[in-house]
LUMKE-54292 format. One record per residue (C-alpha): z, y, x. Coordinates in steps of 0.2 Angstrom, whole numbers. Each point is the difference from the previous one (the first is absolute). Example, Ala and Ser with C-alpha at 12.3 -4.5 7.8 and 13.67 -1.06 7.14 Angstrom:
<<39, -22, 62>>
<<-3, 17, 6>>
% end
This chain:
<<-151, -131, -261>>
<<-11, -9, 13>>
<<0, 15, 10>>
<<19, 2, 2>>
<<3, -19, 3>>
<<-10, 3, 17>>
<<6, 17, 4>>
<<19, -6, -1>>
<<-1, -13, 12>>
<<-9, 13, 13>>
<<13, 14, -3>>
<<13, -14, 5>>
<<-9, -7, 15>>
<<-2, 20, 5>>
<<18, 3, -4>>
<<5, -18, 10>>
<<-11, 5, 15>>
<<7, 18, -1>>
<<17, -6, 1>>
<<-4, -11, 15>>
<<-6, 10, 12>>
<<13, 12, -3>>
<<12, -13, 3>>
<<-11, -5, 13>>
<<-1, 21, 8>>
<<21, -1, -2>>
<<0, -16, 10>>
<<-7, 8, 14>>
<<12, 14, 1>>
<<15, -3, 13>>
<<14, -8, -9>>
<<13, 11, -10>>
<<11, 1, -14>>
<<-9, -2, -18>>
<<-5, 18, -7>>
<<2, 5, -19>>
<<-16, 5, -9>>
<<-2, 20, 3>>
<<13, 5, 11>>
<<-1, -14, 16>>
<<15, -2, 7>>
<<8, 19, -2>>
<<17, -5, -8>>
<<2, -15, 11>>
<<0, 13, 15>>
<<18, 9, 2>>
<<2, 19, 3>>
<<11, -4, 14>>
<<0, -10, 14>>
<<-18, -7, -3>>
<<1, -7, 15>>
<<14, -12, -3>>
<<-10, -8, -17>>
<<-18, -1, 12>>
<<10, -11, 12>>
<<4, -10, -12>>
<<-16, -4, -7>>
<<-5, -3, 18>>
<<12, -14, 0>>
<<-7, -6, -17>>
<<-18, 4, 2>>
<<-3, -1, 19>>
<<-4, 16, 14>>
<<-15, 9, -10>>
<<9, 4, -21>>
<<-14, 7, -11>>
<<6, 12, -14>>
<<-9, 11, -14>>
<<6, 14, -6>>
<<-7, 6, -14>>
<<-19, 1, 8>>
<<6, 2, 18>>
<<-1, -16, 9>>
<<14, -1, 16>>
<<1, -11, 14>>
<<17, -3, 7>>
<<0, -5, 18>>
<<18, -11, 2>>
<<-8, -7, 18>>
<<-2, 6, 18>>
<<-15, -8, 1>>
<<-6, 3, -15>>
<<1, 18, 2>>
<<-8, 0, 18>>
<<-14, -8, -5>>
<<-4, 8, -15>>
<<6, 18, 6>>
<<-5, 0, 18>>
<<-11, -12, 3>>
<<-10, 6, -18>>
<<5, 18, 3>>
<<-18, 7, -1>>
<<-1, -4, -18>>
<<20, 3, -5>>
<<5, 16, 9>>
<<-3, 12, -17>>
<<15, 4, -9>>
<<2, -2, -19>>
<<-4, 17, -9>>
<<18, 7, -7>>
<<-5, 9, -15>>
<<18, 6, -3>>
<<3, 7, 21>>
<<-20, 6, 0>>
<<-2, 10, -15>>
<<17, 5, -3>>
<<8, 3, 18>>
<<-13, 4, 10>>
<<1, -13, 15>>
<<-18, -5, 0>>
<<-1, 9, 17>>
<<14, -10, 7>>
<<-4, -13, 13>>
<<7, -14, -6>>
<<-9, 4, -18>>
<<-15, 5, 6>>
<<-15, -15, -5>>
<<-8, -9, 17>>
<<-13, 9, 4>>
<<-7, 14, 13>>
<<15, 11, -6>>
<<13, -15, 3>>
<<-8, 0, 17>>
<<3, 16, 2>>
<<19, 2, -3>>
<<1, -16, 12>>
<<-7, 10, 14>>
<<11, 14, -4>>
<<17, -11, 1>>
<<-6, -13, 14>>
<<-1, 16, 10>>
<<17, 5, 0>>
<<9, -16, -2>>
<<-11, -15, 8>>
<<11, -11, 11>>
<<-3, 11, 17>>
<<2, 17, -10>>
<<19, -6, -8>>
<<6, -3, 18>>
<<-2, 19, 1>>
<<6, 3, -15>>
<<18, -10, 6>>
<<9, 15, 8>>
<<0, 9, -17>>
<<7, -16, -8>>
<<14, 0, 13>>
<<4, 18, 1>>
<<3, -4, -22>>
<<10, -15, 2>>
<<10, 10, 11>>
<<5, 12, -14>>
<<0, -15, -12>>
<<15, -8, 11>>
<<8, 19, 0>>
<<-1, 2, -18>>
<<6, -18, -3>>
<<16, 4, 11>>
<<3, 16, -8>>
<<-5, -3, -19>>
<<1, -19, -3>>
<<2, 1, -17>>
<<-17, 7, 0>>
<<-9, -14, 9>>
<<-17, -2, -13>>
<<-1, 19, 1>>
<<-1, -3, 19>>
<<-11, -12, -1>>
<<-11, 9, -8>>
<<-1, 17, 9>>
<<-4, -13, 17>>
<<-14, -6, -13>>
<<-6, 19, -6>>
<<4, 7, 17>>
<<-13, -11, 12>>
<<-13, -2, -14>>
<<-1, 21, -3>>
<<2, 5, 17>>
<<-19, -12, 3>>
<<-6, 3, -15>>
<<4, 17, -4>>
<<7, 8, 18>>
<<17, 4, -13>>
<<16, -4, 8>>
<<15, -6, -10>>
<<18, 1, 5>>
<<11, -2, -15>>
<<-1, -13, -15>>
<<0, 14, -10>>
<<-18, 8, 4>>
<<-10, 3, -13>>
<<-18, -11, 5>>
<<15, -16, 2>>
<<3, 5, -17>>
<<-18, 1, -7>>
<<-3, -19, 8>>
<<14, -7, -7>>
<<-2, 8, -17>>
<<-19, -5, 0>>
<<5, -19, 7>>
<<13, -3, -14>>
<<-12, 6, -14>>
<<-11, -9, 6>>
<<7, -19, 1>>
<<10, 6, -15>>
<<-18, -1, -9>>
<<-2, -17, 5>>
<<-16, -11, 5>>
<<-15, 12, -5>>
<<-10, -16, -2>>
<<16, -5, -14>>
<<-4, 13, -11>>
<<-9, 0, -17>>
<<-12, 15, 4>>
<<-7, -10, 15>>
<<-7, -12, -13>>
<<-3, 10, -14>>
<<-7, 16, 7>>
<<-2, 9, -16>>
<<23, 2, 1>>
<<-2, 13, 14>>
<<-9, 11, -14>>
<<16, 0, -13>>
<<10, 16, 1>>
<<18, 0, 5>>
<<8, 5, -11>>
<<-4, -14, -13>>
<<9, -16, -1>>
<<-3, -13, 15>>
<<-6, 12, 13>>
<<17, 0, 9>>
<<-12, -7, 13>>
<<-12, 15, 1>>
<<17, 12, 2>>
<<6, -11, 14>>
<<-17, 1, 7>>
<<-2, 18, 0>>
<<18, 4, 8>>
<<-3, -11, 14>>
<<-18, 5, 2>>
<<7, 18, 2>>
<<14, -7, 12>>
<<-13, -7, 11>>
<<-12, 15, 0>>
<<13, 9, 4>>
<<6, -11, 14>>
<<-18, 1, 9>>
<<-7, 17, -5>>
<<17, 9, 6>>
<<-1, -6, 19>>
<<-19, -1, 2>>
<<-3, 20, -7>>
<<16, 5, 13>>
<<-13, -7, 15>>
<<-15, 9, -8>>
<<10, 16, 1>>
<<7, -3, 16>>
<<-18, -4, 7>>
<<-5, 16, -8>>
<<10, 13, 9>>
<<-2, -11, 16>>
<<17, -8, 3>>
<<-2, -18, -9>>
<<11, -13, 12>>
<<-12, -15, 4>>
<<1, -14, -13>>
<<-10, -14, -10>>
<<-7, 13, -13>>
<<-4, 15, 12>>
<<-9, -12, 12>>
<<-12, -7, -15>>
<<-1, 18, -6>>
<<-4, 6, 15>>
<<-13, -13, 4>>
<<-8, 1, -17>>
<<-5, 20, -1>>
<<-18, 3, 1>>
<<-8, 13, 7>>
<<6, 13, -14>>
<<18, -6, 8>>
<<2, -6, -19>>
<<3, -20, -6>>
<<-8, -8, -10>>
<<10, -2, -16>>
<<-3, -19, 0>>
<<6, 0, 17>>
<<14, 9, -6>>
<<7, -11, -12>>
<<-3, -14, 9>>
<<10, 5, 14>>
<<14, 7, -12>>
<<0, -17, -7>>
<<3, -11, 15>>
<<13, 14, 6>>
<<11, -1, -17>>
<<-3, -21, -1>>
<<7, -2, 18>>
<<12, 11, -2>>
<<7, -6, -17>>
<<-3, -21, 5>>
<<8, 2, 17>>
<<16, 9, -9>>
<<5, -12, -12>>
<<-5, -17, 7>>
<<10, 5, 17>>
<<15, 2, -11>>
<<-1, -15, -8>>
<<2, -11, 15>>
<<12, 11, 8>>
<<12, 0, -18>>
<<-4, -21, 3>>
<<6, -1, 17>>
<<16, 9, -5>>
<<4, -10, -15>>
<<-5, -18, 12>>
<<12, 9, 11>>
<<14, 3, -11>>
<<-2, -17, -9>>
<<1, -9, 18>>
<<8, 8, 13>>
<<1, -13, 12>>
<<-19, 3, 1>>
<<4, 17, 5>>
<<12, -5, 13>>
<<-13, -16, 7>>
<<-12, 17, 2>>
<<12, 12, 8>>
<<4, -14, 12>>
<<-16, -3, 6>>
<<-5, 19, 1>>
<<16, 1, 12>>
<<-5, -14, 10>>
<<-20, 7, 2>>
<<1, 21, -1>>
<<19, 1, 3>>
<<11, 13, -4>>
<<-6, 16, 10>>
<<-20, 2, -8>>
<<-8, -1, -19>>
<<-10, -12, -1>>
<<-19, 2, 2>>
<<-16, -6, -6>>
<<1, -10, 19>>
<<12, -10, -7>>
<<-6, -9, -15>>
<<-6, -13, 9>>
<<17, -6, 8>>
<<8, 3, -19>>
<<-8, -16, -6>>
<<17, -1, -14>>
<<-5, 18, -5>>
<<-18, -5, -4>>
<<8, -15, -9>>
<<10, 13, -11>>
<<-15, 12, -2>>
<<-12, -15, -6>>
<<14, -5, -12>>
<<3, 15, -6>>
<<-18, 1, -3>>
<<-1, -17, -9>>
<<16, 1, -9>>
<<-6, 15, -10>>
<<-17, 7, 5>>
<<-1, 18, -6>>
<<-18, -4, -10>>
<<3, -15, -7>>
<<-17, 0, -9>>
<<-8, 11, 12>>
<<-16, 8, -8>>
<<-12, -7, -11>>
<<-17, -4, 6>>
<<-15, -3, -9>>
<<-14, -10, 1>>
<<-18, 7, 2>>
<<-11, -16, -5>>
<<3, -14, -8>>
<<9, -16, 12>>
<<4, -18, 1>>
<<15, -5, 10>>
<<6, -17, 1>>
<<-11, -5, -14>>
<<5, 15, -13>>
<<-9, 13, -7>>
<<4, 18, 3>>
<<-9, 13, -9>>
<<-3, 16, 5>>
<<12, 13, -4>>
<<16, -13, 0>>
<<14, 11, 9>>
<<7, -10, 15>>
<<21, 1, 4>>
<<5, -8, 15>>
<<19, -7, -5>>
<<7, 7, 19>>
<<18, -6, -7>>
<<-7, -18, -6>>
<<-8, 1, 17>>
<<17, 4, 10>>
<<9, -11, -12>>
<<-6, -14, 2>>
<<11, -7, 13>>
<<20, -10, -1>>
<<11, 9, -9>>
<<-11, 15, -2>>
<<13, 10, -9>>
<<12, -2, 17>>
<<-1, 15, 13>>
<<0, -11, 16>>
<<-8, 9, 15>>
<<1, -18, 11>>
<<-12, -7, -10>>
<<-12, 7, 9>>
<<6, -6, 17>>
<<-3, -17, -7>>
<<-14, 0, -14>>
<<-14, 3, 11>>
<<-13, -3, -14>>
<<9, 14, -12>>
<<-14, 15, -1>>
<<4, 17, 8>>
<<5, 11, -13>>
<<-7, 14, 9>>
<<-15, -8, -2>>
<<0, 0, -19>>
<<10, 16, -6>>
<<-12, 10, 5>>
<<-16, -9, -12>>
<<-15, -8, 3>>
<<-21, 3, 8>>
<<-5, 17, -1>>
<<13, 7, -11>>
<<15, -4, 14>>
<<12, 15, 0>>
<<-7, 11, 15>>
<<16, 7, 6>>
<<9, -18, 1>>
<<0, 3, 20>>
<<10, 15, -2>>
<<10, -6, -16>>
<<5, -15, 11>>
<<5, 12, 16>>
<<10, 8, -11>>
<<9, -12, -9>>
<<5, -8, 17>>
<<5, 17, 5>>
<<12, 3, -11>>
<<8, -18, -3>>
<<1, -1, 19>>
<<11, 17, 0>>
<<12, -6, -14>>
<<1, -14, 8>>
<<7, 8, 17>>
<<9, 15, -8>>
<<7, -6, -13>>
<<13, -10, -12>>
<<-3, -6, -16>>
<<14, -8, -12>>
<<3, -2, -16>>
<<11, 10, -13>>
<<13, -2, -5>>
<<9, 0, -21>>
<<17, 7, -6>>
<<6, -19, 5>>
<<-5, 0, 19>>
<<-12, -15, -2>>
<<-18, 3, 8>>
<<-13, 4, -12>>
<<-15, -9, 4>>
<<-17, 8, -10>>
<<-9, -11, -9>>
<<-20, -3, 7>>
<<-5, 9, -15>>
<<-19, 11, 0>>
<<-11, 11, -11>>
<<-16, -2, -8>>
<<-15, 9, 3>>
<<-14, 4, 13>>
<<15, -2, 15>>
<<13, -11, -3>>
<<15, 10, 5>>
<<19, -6, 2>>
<<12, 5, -15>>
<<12, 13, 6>>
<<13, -8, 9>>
<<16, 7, 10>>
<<3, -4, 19>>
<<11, 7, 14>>
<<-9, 7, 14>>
<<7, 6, 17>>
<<-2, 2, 20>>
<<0, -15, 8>>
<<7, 9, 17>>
<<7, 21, 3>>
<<-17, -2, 12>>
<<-12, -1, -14>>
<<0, 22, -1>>
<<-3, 0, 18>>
<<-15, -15, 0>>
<<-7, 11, -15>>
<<-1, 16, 13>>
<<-4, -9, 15>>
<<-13, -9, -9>>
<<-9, 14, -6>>
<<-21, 4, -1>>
% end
């Protein structure tokens, strides 16, 4: 009895001081909303627009939101700042990428370069892409991009109605022809197909880092056809769709190299540079390069769209931007040229649209996770190793007067506002390599509409205008609902400036 009277009060001390420095451990985490026992915070996270609910918890908890869930602890950048200093300035130790049990095991994208773990292999697919698309290398690249926007415009004139499927053979067509030597002329063609199939599976399967297998690994082992493994079935038909979408083009260059008639690309210049002396590559090699061709081609595709479907549905909601902008292109290029890459800087309202466009709906608005290496402190808080980092890029872009207005002249007067082009494209060592090219041809093709073209509304059975509502998907790329809009030649002279202005 003696015994127990001592060993109670040093279980409750234990217990007290146990309880403590937990509470004490919590403390030192960045602030966030309060997590249930178990699960974290997994049901207070939506499945759609996650974004949205992380911003506000910015608002409530301050720039840098720590979540759980389940075991995974998260790290919500809501800050420019914020995500500088902890992204670029700290990129040595949070440049890895979380491990997606679901997209590795299942669908096969460990090779991919924006999969791939930092490392010598990361490195690697750098060198590969910096090659081809590094600022000085994308100015060679321009011609391409203009003898597609040139067809874009042609198309647009010919098949309004078709305007996304426009969009995204311009998308398919400059990506294949560097990538893959492959050259596209109708929406129709069958590797525009594969990309768009693979893109839609794949933001369709949401967040990888959202899904339950990524947290409790043993999932991925439970057979299909048993009851909750819709997930695994989803997986698999994208994983084919993807495979599919890289495999097909790359083997079509092996073949061509074969018999000795492969056009100069992205994958038969690796190739080519990578056989040893046997004149074979090594399989490695192989993959990798197979990898950083499928990612470039499949993340230039659907994120290209994006803004485009953005700056039409901007323009269709305002038109008196459109107008302000034809105005000004008039005034500057005039009425007898396309406009060039010369020109951007005279178009200072243009740039104004395109950062707008850019902030009002960024194609990524999560960007991809990062994860941390080591464990950090920042500002005071304790980060452990293996937290998975987002950098909010539409809190960041959002966080200006009436950020759900589309006004281009705030630029011209809000000197301090950050340059969306400056945060669409992610942070430190994981920044998207082809953003000098991405941005060439965005400009390209806005610039064109923008000369050529008329956008207006639609009319119902009543005559009034129908004006879309500034309404967007969920997913990876945030892309506009489908909208209607009227699109025609601004002048007869558009066909002949197409001709005249030809590569």
């Amino acid at each position: 009895m003696l015994s127990l009277w001592i060993t109670l009060p040093i279980i409750f001390v234990i217990l007290a001081l146990a309880r403590r420095l937990y509470l004490s451990s919590r403390s030192r985490y960045p602030p966030g909303p309060k997590p249930f026992p178990l699960i974290g915070n997994a049901l207070q996270v939506p499945t759609e627009h996650p974004e949205e609910r992380f911003a506000e918890w910015g608002s409530r908890y301050g720039d840098i939101v720590y979540i759980r869930l389940f075991q995974q602890p998260i790290v919500i950048l809501n800050n420019l700042q914020a995500a500088r200093d902890i992204l670029e300035k700290r990129g040595s130790i949070y440049s890895d990428r979380p491990r997606f049990v679901l997209f590795s095991e299942l669908m096969g994208w460990a090779s991919a370069s924006t999969h791939v773990r930092y490392g010598p292999r990361f490195r690697k697919h750098r060198r590969f892409v910096n090659l081809t698309f590094n600022q000085r290398a994308s100015l060679r690249l321009y011609p391409l991009q203009v003898q597609e926007a040139h067809t874009l415009i042609d198309g647009l004139i010919r098949s309004p109605e078709l305007y996304i499927q426009h969009f995204r053979r311009f998308a398919a067509a400059t990506i294949l022809k560097i990538t893959y030597g492959r050259q596209i002329t109708s929406v129709d063609d069958p590797f525009v197909l594969l990309a768009e199939r693979a893109g839609t599976l794949t933001v369709e399967s949401g967040s990888p880092a959202a899904t339950l297998v990524d947290y409790f690994p043993i999932i991925k082992h439970i057979p299909t056809w048993a009851p909750f493994a819709g997930f695994k079935r989803r997986a698999l038909e994208t994983r084919k769709a993807v495979e599919t979408m890289m495999n097909v083009p790359f083997e079509i260059v092996k073949k061509d190299m074969r018999k000795g008639h492969a056009i100069p690309s992205y994958t038969s210049a690796l190739l080519e540079a990578h056989r040893n002396t046997d004149g074979e590559v090594d399989p490695e090699d192989e993959e990798d390069i197979k990898g950083s061709a499928g990612t470039l081609y499949a993340a230039a595709e659907d994120t290209t769209v994006a803004v485009l479907e953005t700056f039409m549905l901007a323009s269709t909601r305002h038109p008196e931007i459109l107008v302000k902008a034809q105005e000004e292109m008039d005034r500057v290029v005039g009425l007898e040229r396309l406009p060039d890459l010369g020109d951007r800087a005279s178009l200072p309202y243009l740039d104004c649209i395109i950062n707008e466009v850019l902030r009002w709906n960024p194609p990524v608005p999560l960007g991809l996770p990062h994860r941390l290496m080591e464990d950090d402190t920042y500002r005071g808080y304790f980060i452990p190793e293996g937290t998975n980092v987002l950098a909010n890029i539409r809190a960041i872009l959002h966080d200006c007067p009436q950020p759900l207005e589309f006004k281009p002249e705030r630029y011209m007067v809000e000197n301090d506002l950050p340059k969306p082009r400056d945060v669409v494209f992610g942070f430190g060592r994981r920044i998207c390599p082809g953003r000098h090219f991405a941005d060439n041809a965005i400009y390209t093709v806005i610039s064109y509409i923008v000369a050529t073209l008329r956008i207006n509304r639609v009319k119902d059975e009543d005559g009034n205008e129908v004006i879309p509502p500034a309404k967007f998907t969920n997913g990876f790329v945030r892309h506009c609902q489908p909208f209607p809009c009227k699109i025609s030649p601004r002048s007869e002279k558009i066909q002949e400036l197409l001709r005249q202005g030809s590569p």
